[in-house]
N, C-alpha and C positions, 0 to 999 in steps of 0.2 A: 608710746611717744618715740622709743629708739628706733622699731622700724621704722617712722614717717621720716626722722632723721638721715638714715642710714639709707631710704630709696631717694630721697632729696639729692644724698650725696652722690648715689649710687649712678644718678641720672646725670647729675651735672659732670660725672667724668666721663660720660657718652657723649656731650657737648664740647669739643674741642676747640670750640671758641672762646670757652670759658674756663676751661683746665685740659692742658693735654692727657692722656691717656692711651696705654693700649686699647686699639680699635678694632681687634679681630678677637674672636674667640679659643680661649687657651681650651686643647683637649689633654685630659691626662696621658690615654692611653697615644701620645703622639706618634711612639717606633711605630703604630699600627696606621696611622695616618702622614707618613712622611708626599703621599704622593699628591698632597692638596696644599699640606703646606711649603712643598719644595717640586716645582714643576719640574725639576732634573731628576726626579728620583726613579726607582721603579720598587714596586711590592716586593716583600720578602717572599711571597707565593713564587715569583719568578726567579730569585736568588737562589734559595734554598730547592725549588722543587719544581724549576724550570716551566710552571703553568702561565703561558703566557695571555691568558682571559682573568679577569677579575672581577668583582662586584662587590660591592663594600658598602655598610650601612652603622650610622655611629647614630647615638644622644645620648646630650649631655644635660645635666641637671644641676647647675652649679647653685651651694646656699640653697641647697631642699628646703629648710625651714623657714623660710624668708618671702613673704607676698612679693611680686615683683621681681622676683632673683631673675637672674640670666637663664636664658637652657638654647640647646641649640641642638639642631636634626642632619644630619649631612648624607647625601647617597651623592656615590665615588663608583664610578667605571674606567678601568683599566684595560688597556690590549696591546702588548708587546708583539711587533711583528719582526721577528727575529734576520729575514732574509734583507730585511733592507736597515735593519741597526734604529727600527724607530720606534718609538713609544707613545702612544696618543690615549685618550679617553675624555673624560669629561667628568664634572660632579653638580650639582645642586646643592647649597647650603641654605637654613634658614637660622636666624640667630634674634631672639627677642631677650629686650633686658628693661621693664619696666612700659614707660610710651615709646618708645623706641626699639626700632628692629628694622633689618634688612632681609634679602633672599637674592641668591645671586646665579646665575647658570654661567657654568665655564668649559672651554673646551680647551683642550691640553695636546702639545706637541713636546715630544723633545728626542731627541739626536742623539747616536751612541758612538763616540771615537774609543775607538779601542789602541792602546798603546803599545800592547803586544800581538805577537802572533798569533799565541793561545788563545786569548782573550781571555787573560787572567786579570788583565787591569783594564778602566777602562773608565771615559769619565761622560756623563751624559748630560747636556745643555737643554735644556727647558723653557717653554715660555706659557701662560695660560691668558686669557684673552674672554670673556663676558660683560654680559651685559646685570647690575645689579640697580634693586627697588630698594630704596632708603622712604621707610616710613615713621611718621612720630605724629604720635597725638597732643599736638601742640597745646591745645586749649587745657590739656588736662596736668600741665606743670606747672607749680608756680617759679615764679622768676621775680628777682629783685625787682625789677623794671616792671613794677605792676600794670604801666601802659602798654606794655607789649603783651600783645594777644592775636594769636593768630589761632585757626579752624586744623581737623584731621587735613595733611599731605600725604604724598608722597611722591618721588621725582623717581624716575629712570636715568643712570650715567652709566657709561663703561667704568671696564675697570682692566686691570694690564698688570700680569708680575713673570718675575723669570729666578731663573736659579739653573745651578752647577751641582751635580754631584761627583764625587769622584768613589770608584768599586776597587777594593782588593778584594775579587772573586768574593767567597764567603770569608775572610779574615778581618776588614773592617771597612767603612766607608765615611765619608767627611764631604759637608755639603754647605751651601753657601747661598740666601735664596732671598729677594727684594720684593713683598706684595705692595702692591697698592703703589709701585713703579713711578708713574709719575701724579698721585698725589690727587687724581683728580677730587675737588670738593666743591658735593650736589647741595644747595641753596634751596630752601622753603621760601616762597613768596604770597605775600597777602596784603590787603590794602592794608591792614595794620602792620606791617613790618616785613620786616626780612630776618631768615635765621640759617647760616651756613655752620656747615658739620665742613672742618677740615680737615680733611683726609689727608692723612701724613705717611711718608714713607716707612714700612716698616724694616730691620735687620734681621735675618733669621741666621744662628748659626751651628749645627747642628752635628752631630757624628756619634760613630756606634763600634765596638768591636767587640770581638767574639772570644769563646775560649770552651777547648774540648774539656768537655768532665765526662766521665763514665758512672753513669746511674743507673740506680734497680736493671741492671743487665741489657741495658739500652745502648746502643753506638749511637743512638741519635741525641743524645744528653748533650747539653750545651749552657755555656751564662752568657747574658748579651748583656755589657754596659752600655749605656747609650745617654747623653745631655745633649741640650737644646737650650740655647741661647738667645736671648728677645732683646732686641733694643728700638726702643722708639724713642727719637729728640725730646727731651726735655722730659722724660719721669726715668723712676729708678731701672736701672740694668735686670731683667727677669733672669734665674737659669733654675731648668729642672734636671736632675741626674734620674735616673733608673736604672734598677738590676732585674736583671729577669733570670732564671733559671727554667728552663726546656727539662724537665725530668724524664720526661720520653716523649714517644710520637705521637700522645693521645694528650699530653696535661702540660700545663707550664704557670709558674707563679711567679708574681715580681713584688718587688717594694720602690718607693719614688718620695722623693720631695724635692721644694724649691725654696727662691729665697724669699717668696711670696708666705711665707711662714705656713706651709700647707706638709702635710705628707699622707700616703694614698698606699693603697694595697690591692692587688689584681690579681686575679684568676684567670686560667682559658681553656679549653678544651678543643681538642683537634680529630673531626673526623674523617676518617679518610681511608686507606690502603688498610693501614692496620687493623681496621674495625670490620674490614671487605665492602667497604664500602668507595667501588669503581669508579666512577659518574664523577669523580671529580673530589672536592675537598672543603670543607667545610671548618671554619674557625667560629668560636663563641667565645667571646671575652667580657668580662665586670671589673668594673675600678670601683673602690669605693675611699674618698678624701676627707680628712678634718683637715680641722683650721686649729693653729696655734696662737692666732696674735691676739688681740685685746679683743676682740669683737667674733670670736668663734663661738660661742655660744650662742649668739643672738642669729648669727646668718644661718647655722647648721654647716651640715657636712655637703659633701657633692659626689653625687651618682652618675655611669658612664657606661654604657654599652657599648660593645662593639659586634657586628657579625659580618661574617666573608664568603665566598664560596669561589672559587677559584676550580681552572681546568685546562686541560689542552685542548690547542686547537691543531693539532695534526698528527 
């Protein structure tokens, strides 16, 4: 009985006509996906180890023990072309959470002004631009309104966001970024009804900084603080904090929580140089999250991959 409750609920805050809600999918491992949800950013591949190619693949498993939970698949392409200060790629998302889910393709610009000479500072303007599929199997929710009934849709709409970031080299960066810009909201039609998802602007606000430690004999030892900031009109204010600690150039571990009463633990491992391994560089990261609020045992916990490969292109 509590999960039919609990997908009931879970579905009606996907309906935005009926209760507002975050309408994008939370990733834990975020510092690893800054470049999807902040079009002004770029990869720490690029920061840290100047690989200006990227490829990047995430899933997310939110509420493993829950029929119907959320999960969500994301491939992320990255390419800094240094000579002209621009940064473009592209990603594919898919995101299901009960009868309802979207899949979206984007393609990604953003601009690098650099403030000094060195190019020690510098802040980079973003915009990303696709086209997404809004599906929901309508017939199969119930709804107060037991006269409302409509058949499987789904509509094709664009969609539009942008963002700022700002870089102190590798010492820290602060970043500022509007999805789903202006708002568009795609409508299901049927001789029985009509059902609009309204698509509201989101606030993302974001930043991270660094700090030398010297571990197990490593110069490459480092802690990276980083939070992430969510505000959508009308539900509560979201923030995740993360610490990550770089113990050398092959491992790194972090701890995270939010005020979504969650806290999570990640691992990752780094191949690359160090291992003689030339062709490039490869990342493999695991998050694994509880839940602390009233309803943690019943949803379960939430699972998260990440993997990357990164290289140069000259």
């Amino acid at each position: 009985m509590i999960r039919h409750v609990l997908l009931t609920a879970l579905l009606v805050g996907c309906l935005p006509t009926l209760l507002p809600a975050q309408q994008l999918p939370n990733m834990a491992l975020f510092r690893d996906n800054w470049n999807v949800l902040n079009p002004g950013s770029m990869s720490s591949d690029y920061i840290f180890g100047d690989r200006t190619m990227s490829l990047f693949t995430s899933y997310r498993d939110q509420w493993s023990g829950f029929e119907g939970a959320p999960w969500t698949g994301l491939l992320n392409w990255e390419y800094v072309i240094d000579n002209y200060n621009v940064t473009t790629g592209g990603y594919f998302i898919h995101d299901q959470t009960g009868e309802i889910g979207y899949s979206g393709l984007y393609g990604r610009f953003a601009y690098r002004l650099d403030l000094d000479r060195r190019g020690d500072h510098w802040i980079n303007v973003g915009i990303n631009a696709g086209v997404v599929q809004y599906r929901a199997r309508i017939a199969n929710i119930e709804f107060a309104d037991e006269e409302l009934f409509m058949g499987d849709d789904q509509v094709y709409y664009p969609d539009f966001g942008m963002g700022v970031m700002y870089y102190n080299e590798d010492k820290y960066y602060l970043g500022f970024a509007i999805p789903q810009t202006f708002g568009l909201s795609p409508s299901f039609r049927s001789d029985d009804g009509e059902l609009t998802l309204d698509r509201v602007q989101h606030f993302y606000l974001m930043g991270g900084t660094y700090f030398d430690v010297y571990l197990f004999n490593s110069d490459a030892s480092f802690l990276e603080a980083s939070g992430f900031v969510r505000y959508v009109p009308n539900t509560p204010l979201s923030v995740d904090a993360h610490l990550r600690c770089q113990f050398t150039d092959v491992f790194w571990a972090g701890l995270g929580g939010s005020t979504a009463k969650t806290m999570r633990a990640d691992v990752g491992v780094v191949i690359g140089e160090s291992v003689n391994f030339t062709a490039g560089q490869i990342k493999l990261a695991f998050s694994y999250g509880i839940g602390l609020g009233q309803f943690a045992s019943a949803l379960g916990n939430s699972l998260e991959f990440h993997a990357a490969y990164s290289w140069y292109t000259y």
